[in-house]
VOPAGU-2260 file (C-alpha; in pm, 1 decimal, decimal comma):
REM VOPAGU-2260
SITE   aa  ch    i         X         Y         Z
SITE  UNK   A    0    4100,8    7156,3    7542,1
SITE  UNK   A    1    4255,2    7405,8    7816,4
SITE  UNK   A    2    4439,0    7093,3    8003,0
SITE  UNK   A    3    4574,6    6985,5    7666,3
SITE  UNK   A    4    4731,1    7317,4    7554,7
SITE  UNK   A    5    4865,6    7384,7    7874,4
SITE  UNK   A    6    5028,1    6993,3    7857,1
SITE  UNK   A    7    5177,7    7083,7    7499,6
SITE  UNK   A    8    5304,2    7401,7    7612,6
SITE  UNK   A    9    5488,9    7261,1    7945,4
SITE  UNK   A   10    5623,2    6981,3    7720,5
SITE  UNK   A   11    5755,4    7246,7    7411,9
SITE  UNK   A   12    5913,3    7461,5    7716,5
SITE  UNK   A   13    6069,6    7146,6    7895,7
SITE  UNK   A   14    6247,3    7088,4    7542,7
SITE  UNK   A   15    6371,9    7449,1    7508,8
SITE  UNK   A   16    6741,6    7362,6    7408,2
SITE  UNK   A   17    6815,1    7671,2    7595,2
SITE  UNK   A   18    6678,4    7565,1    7861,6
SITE  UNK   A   19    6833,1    7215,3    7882,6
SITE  UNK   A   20    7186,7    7358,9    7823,9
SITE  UNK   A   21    7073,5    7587,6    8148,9
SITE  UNK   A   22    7019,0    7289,3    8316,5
SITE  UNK   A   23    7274,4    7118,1    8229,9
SITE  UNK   A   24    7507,5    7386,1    8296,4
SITE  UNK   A   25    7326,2    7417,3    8654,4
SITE  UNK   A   26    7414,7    7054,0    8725,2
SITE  UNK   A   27    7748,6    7094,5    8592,1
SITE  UNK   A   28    7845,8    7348,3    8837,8
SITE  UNK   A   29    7686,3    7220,8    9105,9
SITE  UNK   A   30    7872,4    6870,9    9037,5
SITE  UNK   A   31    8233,9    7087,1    9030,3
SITE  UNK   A   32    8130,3    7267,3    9392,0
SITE  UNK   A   33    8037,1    6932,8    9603,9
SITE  UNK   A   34    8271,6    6888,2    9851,0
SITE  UNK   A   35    8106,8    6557,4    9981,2
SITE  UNK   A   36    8237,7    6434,3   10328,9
SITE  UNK   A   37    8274,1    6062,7   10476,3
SITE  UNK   A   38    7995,3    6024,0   10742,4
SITE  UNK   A   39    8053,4    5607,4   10768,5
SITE  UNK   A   40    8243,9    5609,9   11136,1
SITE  UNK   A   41    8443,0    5262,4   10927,4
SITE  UNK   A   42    8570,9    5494,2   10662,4
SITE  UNK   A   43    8679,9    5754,1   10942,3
SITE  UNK   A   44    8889,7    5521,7   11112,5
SITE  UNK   A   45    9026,4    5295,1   10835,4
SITE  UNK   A   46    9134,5    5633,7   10665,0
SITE  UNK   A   47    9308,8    5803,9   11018,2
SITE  UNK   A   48    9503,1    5431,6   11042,2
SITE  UNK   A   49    9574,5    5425,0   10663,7
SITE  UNK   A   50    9710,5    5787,2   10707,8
SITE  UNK   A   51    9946,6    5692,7   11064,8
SITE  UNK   A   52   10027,4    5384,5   10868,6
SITE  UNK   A   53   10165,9    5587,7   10570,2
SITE  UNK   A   54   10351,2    5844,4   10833,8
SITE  UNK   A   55   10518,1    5573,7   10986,0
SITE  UNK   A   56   10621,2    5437,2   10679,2
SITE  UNK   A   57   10735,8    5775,0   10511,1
SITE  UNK   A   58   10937,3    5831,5   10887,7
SITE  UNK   A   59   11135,7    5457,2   10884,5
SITE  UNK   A   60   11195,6    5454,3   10548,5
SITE  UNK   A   61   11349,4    5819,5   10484,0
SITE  UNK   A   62   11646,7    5730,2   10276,4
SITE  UNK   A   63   11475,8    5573,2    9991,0
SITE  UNK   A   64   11158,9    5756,1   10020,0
SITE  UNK   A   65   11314,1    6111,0   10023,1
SITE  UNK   A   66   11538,1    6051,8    9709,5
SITE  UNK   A   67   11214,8    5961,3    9500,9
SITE  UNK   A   68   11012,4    6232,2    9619,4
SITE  UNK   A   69   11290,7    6480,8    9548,8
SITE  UNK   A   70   11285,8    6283,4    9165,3
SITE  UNK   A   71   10911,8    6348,5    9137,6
SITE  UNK   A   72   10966,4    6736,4    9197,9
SITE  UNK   A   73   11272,6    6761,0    8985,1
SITE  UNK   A   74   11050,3    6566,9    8728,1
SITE  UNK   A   75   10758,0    6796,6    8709,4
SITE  UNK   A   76   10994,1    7071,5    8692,8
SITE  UNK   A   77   11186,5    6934,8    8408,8
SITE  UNK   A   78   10905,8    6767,1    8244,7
SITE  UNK   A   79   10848,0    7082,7    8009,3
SITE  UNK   A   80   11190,8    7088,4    7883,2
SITE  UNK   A   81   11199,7    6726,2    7778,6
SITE  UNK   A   82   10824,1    6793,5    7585,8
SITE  UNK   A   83   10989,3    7083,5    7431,3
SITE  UNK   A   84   11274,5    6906,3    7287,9
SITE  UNK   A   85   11073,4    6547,6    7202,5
SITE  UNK   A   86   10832,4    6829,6    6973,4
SITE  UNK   A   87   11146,4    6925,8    6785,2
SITE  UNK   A   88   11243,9    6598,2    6724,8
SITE  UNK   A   89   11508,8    6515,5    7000,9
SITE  UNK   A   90   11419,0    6102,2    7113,1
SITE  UNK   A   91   11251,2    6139,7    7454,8
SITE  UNK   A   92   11558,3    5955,3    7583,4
SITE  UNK   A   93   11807,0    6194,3    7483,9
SITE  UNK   A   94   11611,5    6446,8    7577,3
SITE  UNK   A   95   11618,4    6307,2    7957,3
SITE  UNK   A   96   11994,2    6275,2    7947,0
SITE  UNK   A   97   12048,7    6630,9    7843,6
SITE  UNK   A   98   11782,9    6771,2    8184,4
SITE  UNK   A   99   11924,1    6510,6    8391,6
SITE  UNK   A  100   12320,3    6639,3    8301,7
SITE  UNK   A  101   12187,7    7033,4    8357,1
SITE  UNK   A  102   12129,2    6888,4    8690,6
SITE  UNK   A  103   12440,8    6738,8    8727,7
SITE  UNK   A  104   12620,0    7050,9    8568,3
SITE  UNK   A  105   12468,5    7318,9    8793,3
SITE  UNK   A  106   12465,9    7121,8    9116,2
SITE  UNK   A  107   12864,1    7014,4    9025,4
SITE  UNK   A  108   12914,6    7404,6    8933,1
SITE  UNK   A  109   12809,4    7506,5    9243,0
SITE  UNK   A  110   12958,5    7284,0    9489,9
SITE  UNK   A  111   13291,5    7335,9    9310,9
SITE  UNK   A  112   13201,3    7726,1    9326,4
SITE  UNK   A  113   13095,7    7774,9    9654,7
SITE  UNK   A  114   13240,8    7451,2    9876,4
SITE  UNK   A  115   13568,5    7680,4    9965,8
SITE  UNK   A  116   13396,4    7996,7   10078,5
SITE  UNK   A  117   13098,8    7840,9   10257,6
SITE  UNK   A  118   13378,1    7614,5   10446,5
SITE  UNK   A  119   13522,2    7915,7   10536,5
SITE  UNK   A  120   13257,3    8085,1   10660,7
SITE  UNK   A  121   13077,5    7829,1   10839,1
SITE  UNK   A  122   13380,4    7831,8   11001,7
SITE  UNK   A  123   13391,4    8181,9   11101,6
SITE  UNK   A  124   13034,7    8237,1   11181,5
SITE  UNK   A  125   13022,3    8111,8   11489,5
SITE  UNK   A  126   13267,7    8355,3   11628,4
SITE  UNK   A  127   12949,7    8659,4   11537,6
SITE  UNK   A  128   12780,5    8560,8   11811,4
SITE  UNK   A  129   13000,5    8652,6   12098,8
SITE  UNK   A  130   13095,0    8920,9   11925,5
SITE  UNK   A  131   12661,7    9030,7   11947,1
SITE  UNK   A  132   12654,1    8926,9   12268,5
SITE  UNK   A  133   12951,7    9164,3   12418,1
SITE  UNK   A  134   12794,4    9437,9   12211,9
SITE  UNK   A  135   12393,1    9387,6   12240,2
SITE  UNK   A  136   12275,0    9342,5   12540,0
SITE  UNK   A  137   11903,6    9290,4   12422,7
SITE  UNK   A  138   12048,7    8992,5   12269,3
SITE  UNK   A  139   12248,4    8805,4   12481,6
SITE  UNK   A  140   11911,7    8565,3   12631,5
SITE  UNK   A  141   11848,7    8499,9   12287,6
SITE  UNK   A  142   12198,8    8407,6   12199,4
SITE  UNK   A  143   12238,9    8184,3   12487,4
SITE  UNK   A  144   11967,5    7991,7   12462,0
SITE  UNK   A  145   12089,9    7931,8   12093,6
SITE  UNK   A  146   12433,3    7853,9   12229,0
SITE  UNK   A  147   12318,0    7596,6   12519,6
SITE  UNK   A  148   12105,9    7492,7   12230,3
SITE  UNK   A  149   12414,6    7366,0   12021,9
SITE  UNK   A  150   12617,7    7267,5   12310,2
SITE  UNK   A  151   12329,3    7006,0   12359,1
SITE  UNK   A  152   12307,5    6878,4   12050,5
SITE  UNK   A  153   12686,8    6886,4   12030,8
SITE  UNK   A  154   12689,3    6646,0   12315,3
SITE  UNK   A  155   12446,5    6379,6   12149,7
SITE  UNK   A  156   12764,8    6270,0   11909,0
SITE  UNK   A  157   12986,5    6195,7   12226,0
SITE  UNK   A  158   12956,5    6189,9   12651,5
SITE  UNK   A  159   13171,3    6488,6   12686,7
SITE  UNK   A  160   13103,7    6840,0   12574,1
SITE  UNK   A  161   13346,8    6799,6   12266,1
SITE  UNK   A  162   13309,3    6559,6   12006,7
SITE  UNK   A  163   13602,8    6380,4   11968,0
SITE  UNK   A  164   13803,8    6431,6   11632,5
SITE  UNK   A  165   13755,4    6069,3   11498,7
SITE  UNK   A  166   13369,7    6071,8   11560,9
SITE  UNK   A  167   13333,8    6440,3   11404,1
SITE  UNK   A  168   13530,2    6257,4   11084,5
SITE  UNK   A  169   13318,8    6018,7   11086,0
SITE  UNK   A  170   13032,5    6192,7   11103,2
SITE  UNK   A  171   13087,9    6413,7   10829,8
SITE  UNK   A  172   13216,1    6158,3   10560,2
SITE  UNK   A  173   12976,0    5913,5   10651,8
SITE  UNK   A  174   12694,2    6205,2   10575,6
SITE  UNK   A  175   12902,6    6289,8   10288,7
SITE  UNK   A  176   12849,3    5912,7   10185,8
SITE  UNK   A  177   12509,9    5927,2   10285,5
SITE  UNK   A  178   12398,8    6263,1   10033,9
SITE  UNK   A  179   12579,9    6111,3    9773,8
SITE  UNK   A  180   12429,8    5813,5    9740,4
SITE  UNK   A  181   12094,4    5959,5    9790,1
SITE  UNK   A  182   12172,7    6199,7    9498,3
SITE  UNK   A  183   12255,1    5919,1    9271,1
SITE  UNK   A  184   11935,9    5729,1    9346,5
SITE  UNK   A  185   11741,0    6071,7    9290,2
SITE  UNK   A  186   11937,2    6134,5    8950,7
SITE  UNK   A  187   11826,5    5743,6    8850,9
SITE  UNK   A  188   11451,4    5809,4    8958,0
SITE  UNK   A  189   11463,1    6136,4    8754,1
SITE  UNK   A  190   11601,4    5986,6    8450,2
SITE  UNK   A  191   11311,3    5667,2    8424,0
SITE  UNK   A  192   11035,7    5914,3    8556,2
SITE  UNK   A  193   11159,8    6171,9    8280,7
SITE  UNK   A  194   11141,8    5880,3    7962,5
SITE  UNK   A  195   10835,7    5612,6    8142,0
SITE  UNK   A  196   10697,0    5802,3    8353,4
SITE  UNK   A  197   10405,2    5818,2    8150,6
SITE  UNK   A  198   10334,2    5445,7    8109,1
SITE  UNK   A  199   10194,0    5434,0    8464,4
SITE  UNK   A  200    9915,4    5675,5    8350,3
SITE  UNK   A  201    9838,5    5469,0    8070,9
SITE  UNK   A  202    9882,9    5168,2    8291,2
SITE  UNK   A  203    9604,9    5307,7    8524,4
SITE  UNK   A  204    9397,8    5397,8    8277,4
SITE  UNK   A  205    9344,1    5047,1    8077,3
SITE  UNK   A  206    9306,6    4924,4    8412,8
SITE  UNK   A  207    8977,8    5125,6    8481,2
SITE  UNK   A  208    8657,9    4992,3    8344,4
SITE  UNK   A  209    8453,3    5249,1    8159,5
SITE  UNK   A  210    8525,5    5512,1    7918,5
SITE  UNK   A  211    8410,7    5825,9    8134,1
SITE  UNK   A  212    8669,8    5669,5    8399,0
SITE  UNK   A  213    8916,9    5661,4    8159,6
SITE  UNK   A  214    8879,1    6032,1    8061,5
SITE  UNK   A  215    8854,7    6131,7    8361,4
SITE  UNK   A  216    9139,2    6030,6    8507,9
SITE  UNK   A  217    9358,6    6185,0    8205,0
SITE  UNK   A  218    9224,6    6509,8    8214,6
SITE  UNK   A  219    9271,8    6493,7    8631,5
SITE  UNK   A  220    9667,9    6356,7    8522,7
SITE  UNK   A  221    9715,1    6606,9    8290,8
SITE  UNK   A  222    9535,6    6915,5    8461,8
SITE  UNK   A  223    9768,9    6832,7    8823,3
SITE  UNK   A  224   10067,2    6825,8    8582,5
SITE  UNK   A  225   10030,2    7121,0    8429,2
SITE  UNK   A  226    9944,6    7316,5    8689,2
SITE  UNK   A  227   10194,2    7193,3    8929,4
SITE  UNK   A  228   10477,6    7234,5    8684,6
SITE  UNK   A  229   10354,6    7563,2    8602,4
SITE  UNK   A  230   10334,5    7651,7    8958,2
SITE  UNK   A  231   10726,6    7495,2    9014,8
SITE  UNK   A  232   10897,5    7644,7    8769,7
SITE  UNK   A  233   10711,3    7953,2    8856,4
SITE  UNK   A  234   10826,2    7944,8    9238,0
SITE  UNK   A  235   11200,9    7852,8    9117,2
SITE  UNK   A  236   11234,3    8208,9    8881,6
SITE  UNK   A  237   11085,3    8439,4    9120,9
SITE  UNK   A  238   11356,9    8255,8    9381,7
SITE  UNK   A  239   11623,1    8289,8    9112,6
SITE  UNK   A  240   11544,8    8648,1    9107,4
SITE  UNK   A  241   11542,4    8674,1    9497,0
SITE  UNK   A  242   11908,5    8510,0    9501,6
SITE  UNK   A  243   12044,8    8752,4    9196,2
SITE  UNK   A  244   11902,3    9056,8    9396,2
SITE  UNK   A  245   12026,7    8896,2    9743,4
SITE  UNK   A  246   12372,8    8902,5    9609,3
SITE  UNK   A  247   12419,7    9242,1    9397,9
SITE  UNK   A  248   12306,9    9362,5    9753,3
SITE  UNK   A  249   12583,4    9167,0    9939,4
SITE  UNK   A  250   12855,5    9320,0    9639,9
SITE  UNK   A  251   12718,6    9634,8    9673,3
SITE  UNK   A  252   12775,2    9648,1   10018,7
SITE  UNK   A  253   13095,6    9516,2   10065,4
SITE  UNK   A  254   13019,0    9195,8   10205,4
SITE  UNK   A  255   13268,1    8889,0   10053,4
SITE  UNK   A  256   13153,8    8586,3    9831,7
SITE  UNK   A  257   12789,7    8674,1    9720,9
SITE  UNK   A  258   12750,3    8433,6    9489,7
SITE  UNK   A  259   12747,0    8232,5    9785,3
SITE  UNK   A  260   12486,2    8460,0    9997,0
SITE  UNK   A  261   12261,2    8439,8    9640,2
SITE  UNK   A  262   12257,7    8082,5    9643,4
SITE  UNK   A  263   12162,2    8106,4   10060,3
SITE  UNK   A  264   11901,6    8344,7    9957,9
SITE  UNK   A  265   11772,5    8146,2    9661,9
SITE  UNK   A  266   11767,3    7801,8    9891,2
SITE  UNK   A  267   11622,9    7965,2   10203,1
SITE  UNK   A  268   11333,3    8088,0    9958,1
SITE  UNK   A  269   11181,5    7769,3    9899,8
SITE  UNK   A  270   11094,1    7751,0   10274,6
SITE  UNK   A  271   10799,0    8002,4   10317,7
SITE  UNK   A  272   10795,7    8187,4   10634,8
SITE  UNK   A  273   11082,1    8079,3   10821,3
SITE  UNK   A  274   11315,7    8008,2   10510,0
SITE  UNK   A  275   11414,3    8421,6   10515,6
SITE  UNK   A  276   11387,8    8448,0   10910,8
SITE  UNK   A  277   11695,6    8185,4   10901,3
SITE  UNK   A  278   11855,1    8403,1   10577,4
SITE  UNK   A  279   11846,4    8728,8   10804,5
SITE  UNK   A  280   11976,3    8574,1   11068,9
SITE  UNK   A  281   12293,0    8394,5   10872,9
SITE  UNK   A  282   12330,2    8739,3   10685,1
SITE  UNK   A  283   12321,5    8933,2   11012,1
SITE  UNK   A  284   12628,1    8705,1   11144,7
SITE  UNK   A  285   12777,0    8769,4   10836,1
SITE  UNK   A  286   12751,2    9121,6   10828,9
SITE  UNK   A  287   12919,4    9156,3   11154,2
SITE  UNK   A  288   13233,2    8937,9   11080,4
SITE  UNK   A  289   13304,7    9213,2   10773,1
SITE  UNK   A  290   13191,2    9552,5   10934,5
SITE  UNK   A  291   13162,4    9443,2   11355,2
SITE  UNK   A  292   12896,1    9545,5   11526,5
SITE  UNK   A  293   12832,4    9891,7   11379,1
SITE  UNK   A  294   12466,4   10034,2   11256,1
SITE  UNK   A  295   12673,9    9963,0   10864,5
SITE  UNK   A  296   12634,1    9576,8   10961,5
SITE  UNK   A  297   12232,6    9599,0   10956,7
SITE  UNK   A  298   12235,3    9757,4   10593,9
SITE  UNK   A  299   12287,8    9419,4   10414,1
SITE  UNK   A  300   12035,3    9263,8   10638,3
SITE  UNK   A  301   11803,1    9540,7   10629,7
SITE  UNK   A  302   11798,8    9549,7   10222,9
SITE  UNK   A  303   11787,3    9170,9   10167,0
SITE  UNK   A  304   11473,9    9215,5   10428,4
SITE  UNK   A  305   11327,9    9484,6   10216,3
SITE  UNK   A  306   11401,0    9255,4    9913,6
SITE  UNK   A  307   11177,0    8978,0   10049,7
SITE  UNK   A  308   10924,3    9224,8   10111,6
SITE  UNK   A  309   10906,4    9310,0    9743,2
SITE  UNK   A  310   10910,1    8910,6    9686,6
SITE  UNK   A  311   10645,6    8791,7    9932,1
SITE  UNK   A  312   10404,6    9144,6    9897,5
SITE  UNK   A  313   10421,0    9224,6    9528,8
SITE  UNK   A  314   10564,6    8962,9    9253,2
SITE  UNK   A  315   10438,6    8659,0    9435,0
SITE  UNK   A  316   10102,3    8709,4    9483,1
SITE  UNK   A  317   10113,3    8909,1    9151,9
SITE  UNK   A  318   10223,1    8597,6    8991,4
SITE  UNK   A  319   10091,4    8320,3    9173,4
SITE  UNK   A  320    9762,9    8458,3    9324,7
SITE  UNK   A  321    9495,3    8363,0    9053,1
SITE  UNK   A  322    9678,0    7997,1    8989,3
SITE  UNK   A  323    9763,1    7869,0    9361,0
SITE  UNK   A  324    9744,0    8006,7    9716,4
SITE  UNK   A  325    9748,0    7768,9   10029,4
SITE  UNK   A  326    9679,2    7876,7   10356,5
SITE  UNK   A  327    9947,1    8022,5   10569,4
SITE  UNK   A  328    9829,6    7775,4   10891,1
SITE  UNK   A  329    9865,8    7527,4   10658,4
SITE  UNK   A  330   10231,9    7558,0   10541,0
SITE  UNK   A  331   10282,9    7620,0   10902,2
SITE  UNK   A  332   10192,8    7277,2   11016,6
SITE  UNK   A  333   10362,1    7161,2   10681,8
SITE  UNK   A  334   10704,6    7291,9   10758,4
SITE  UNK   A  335   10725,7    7146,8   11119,5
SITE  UNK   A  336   10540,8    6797,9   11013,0
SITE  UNK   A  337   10847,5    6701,0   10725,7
SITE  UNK   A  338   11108,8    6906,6   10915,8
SITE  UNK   A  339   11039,9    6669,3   11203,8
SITE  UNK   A  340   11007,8    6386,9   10964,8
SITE  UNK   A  341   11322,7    6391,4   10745,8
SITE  UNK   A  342   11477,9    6745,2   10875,6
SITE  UNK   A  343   11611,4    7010,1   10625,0
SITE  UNK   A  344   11534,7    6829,6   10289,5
SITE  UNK   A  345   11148,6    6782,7   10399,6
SITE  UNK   A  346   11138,4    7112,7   10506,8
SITE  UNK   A  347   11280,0    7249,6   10146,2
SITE  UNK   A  348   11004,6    7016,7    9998,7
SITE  UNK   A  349   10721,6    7049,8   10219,1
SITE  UNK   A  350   10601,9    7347,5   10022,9
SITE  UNK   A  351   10607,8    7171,6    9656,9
SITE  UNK   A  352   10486,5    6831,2    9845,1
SITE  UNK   A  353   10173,1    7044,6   10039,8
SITE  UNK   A  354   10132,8    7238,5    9675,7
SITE  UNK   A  355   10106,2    6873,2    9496,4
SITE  UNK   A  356    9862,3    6739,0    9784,8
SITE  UNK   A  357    9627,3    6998,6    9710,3
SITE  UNK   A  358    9574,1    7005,2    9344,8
SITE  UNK   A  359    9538,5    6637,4    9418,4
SITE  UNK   A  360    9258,3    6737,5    9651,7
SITE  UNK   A  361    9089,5    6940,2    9417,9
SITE  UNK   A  362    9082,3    6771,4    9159,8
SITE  UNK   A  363    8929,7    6435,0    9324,3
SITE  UNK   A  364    8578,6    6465,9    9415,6
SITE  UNK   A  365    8641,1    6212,3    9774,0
SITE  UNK   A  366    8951,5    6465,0    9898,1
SITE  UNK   A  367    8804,2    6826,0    9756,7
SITE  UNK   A  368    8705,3    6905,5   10143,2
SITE  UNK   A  369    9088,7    6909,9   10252,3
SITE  UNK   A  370    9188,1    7063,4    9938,3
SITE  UNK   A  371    8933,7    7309,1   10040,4
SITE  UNK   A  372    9047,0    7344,7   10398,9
SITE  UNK   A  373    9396,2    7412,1   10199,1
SITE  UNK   A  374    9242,6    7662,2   10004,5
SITE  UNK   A  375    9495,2    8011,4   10029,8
């Protein structure tokens, strides 16, 4: 009788409903911390030339891939406005035209704003540097290296030192051409992403065979979503803020036009790391032209740098630190892989782009390695 009670008892414990939600729990969690790798050698190298293949692709075909990618951003950021107004009852199509013309309206207001002082002062920066180099002589190797620097790249629009005035003309309203039509196509892609954009989810979805599938990929759509539009619009205030502080300092100071050294300060942001480097720098130059080369010229630079301080040390990982962080090697190799691919405008989205890649990655059970290599 022994063998049978002890039977009955394993089987009563076995059915514990505590002890199967333990278990289930258990299996759960383990399930949400695999971070399987490929070990077929065929999946290794069909992946590395998928990847080159992609590269190569993104590289040749910059000015129609950048314009969507830059829609896709702009979308996730302006997605929550456009929910906010269909729950209110505006159509979902009106409610696209209305983010899509706040676009218009502050990118119109600014260039209008700031396209007469920042001609005038790219004009005039330049002449900071010799005024540096007479005065600093710790310096002047860095400032001619930066100056043989230009002088080269000068020379690759013509086979003399100066470019000639025709080709400079046609350099910059052919680049003029050139941004507009790329914002255009980006304004487009915004407006169909901001009304369809969902039909592609619900596309994929009928397209997958069971339910679980089905589920799962929603909940992976919507989780990325939120989170990455949290994350966006997050990134943007906390930039805002940088650019309001960046220019009370510039008033405060003396130093002319800082609505235009905000918006510098708020652009420059979105490039971690090297964004503010290249912000101290201009600000430096810009310091000088109003105050020459007196210890008064480093206070502007000296407070923006304390301001970024505050910004990168306190609010952002305040903010930020228990939704996202991505390693710092990471945004690193991030920054010089898109600014060699499609120069200033990947560098500006590299961040959001590496940002998207990894909730990607952690949310797929194949890629949750690299999001984990990602991992902040």
């Amino acid at each position: 009788m022994a063998p049978d009670t002890d039977h009955r008892g394993s089987i009563g414990s076995a059915s514990d409903p505590d002890l199967v939600a333990g278990r289930t729990a258990d299996a759960a969690q383990e399930q949400a911390g695999r971070m399987p790798l490929p070990t077929d050698p065929h999946t290794i190298f069909l992946g590395g030339l998928f990847f080159l293949a992609v590269m190569a692709a993104l590289y040749l075909a910059a000015s129609l891939v950048l314009p969507v990618v830059l829609a896709i951003v702009l979308k996730l950021l302006l997605q929550p406005l456009v929910r906010v107004l269909d729950n209110i009852g505006v159509p979902r199509s009106l409610g696209a035209l209305a983010a899509v013309v706040l676009v218009m309206l502050v990118l119109g207001g600014l260039v209008s704003a700031l396209s007469g002082p920042a001609t005038d002062w790219a004009r005039r920066l330049p002449e900071a540097l010799p005024k540096l180099e007479n005065e600093v002589a710790i310096l002047r190797g860095p400032i001619g290296m930066a100056r043989a620097t230009l002088g080269q790249l000068r020379n690759l629009g013509s086979g003399s030192g100066e470019m000639p005035h025709a080709t400079l003309l046609s350099a910059v309203f052919s680049g003029t051409a050139s941004v507009a039509a790329g914002m255009i196509t980006t304004l487009v892609v915004l407006f169909y992403l901001l009304v369809n954009g969902e039909t592609f989810l619900r596309r994929a979805v009928e397209i997958l065979p069971r339910f679980a599938e089905k589920r799962q990929a929603v909940e992976i759509s919507m989780h990325i979503e939120r989170n990455i539009s949290a994350y966006l619009i997050t990134v943007m205030l906390i930039n805002v803020v940088v650019g309001l502080l960046t220019a009370a300092v510039m008033w405060a100071t003396g130093v002319s036009n800082p609505l235009l050294w905000g918006v510098i300060a708020f652009l420059v942001n979105f490039v971690p790391i090297l964004g503010p480097v290249v912000g101290m720098a201009v600000f430096l130059m810009a310091s000088v032209l109003t105050f020459g080369v007196t210890w008064w010229a480093v206070l502007p630079v000296g407070l923006y740098f304390g301001i970024h301080v505050l910004e990168g040390e306190f609010l952002t990982p305040m903010v930020l630190a228990k939704r996202f962080t991505i390693n710092p090697v990471a945004v690193i190799l991030a920054l010089m892989f898109w600014y060699w691919m499609w120069g200033v405008p990947g560098a500006i989205l590299a961040f959001p782009m590496l940002a998207i890649a990894k909730a990607i990655c952690d949310n797929l059970l194949p890629l949750r390695a690299l999001g984990h290599l990602l991992e902040g």
